[in-house]
N, C-alpha and C positions, 0 to 999 in steps of 0.2 A: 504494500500500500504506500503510494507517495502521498505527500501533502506540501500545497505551497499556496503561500498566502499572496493573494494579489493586492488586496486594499485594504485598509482598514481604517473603515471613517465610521457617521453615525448614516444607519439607510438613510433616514431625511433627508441629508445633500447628496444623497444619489444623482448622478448625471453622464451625460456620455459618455466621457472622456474614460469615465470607469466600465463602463457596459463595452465599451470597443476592447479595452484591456481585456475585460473578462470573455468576452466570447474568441479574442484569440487564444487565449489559453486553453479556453474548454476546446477548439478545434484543436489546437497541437494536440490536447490531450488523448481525443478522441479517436483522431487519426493513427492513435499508436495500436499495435497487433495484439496488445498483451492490457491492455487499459478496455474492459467489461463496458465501467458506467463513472460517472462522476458523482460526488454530494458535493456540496453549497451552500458553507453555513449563511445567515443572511440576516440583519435587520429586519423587523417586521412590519415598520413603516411603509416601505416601496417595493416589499416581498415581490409583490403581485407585478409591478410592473419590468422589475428584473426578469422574473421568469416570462413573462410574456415576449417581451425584446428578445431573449436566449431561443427562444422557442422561434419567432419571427427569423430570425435573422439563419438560425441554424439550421432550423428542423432536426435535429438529430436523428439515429438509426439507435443510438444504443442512448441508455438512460440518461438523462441528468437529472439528479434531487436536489432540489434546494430545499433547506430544513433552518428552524428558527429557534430562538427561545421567548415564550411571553414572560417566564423568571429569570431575575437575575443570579448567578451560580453560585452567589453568596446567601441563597433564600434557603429557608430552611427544608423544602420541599421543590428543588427546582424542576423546571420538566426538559431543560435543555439535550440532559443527557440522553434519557428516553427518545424523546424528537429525533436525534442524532442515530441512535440503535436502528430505529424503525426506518431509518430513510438509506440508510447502508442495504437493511434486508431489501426494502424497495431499487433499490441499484441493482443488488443482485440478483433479481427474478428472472426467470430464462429468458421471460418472453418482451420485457421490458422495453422500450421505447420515450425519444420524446423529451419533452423538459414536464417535469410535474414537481409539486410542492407536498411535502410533507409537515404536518402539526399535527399532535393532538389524536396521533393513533387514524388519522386520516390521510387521503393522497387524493390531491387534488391536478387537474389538469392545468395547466398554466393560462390557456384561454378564457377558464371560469371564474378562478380563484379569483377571491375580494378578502381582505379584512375589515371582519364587521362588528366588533369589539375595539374595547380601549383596553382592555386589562384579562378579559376569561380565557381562559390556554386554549377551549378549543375558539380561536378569534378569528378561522378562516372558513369562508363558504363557498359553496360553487352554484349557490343561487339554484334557478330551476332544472340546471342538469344535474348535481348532485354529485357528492363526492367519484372518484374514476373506482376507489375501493377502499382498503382499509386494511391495518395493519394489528393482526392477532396475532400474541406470544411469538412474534416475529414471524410471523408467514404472513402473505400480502395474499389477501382475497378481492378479487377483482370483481367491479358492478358492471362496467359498461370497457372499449374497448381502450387502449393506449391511446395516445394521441398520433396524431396523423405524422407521419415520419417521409423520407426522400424513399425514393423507388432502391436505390445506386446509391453508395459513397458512404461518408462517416457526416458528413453536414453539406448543407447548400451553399456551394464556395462562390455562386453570381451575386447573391443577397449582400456575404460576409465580406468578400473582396469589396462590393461599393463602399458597405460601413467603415470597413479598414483605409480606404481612399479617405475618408471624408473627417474634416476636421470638426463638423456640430454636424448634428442633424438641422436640418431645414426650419426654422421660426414656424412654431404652430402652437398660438396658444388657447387654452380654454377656458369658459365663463360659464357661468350656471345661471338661468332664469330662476327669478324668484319676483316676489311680489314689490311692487314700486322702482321695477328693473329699468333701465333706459339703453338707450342707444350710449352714452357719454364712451366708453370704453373702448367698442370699437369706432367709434370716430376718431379717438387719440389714437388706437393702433393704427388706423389708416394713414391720421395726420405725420406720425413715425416714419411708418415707410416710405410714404411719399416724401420725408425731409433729408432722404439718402440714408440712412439708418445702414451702422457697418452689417447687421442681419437681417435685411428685409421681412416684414411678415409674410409668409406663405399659404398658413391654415388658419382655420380655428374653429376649436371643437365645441358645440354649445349642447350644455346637459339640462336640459327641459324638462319643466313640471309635466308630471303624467306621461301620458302617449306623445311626449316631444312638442308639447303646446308653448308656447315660448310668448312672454309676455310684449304686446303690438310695437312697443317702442324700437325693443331690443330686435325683434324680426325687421322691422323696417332698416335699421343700420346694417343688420349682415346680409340683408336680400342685398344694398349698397357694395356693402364689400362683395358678395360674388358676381355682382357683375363690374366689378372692377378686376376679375382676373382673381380672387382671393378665394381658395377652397375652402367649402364650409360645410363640415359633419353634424348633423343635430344625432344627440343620442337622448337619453334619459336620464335623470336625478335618482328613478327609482333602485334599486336595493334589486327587485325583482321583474322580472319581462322587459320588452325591448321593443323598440319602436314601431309601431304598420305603419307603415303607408297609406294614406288613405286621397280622398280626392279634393284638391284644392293646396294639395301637399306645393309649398312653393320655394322649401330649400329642395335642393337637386341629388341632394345623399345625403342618407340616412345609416346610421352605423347599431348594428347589434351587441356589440362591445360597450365593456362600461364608459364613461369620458376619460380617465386617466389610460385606459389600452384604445381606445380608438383615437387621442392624443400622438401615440407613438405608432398607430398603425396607418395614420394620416403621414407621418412625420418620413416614413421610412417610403410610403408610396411616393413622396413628393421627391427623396431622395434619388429615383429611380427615372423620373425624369428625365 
């Protein structure tokens, strides 16, 4: 077993610069003949959007776990270590695949995963798909199938080569409707890019009350920005289900991911450009 540390910050300032580090390591890693699967210890802050990026950008053929602690290892009762046992047995499955998240005696697939707690060990959900399975006396009992993997190879070298090229990902930022919402915000982000801004705006991701209903003002400002050339995703605020479509629909895409992964799945599509 090797181990080697690539970062060590707090997840909350999660950002590129470390997600490009990390997914080249996870390819050298993966690429080697005698390397199964990897684990990934991780903050629990931006769990979700690590594993989603790794998962986007990679696709893997053999495991990645990424596993957390919600105690700290000086608690009297941590659960760090456990988490860590369970996501090892999870790496080791014959059949394993994918990037997925382990807590909490659970295995979540990285597409679902959300943290929906501030503090309860089990603090992650996969919403209405549902855990991928679940980790008893160390055997992985699986519900539904791995996550979608490449046909060929050990990762998606077209994907990883662009992100490894690229010094940011592409300016996409996101807002949420809520009540007394206005346009002000993205009007300033337009005013920005339009002033030469060193990263010009590219996206941005709007997470809407309900079924993607987005309060009159704020729709008025980014129906603005996309026809100005600015991509704009509505998703939803809610916890559970994902936007329809319906008729009178007058943003142009709509994303079934939560806002913080359809953020970085805008982000990487625009990269692609």
């Amino acid at each position: 077993m090797d181990v080697e540390q690539v970062a060590q910050l707090d997840s909350k300032d999660m950002g590129f610069s470390v997600w490009k580090a990390l997914a080249a390591r996870v390819a050298f890693h993966l690429e080697r003949p005698d390397v199964k699967g990897l684990v990934i210890t991780h903050g629990t802050d931006t769990l979700e959007e690590t594993a989603f990026f790794l998962q986007s950008v990679l696709k893997p053929t053999k495991p990645v776990v990424l596993t957390c602690a919600m105690r700290p290892a000086t608690a009297l009762v941590p659960d760090g270590p456990q988490n860590l046992s369970d996501a090892v047995a999870v790496a080791r499955h014959t059949d394993a695949q994918g990037v997925v998240v382990v807590c909490a005696g659970q295995v979540h697939c990285a597409d679902d995963v959300t943290k929906v707690h501030t503090y309860r060990l089990d603090a992650f959900d996969s919403g209405d798909a549902g855990p991928l399975g679940c980790v008893e006396e160390g055997a992985v009992r699986l519900f539904r199938p791995w996550p979608l993997a490449l046909a060929a190879g050990y990762v998606d070298a077209s994907i990883h080569a662009r992100v490894q090229a690229s010094l940011a990902l592409p300016r996409v930022v996101m807002l949420t409707s809520h009540a007394d919402m206005d346009g002000l915000m993205v009007e300033a982000l337009l005013a920005q890019s339009d002033s030469g801004a060193a990263q010009p705006l590219r996206g941005i991701v709007v997470a809407g009350t309900g079924n993607g209903t987005l309060h009159k003002d704020l729709e008025a400002a980014l129906l603005k920005a996309q026809a100005q050339g600015i991509r704009v995703v509505l998703t939803s605020r809610c916890i559970r289900g994902r936007v329809l479509t319906h008729l009178g629909q007058r943003l142009s895409e709509v994303s079934g991911l939560s806002p913080v992964k359809s953020r970085i799945a805008l982000a990487l599509a625009l990269l692609a450009d």
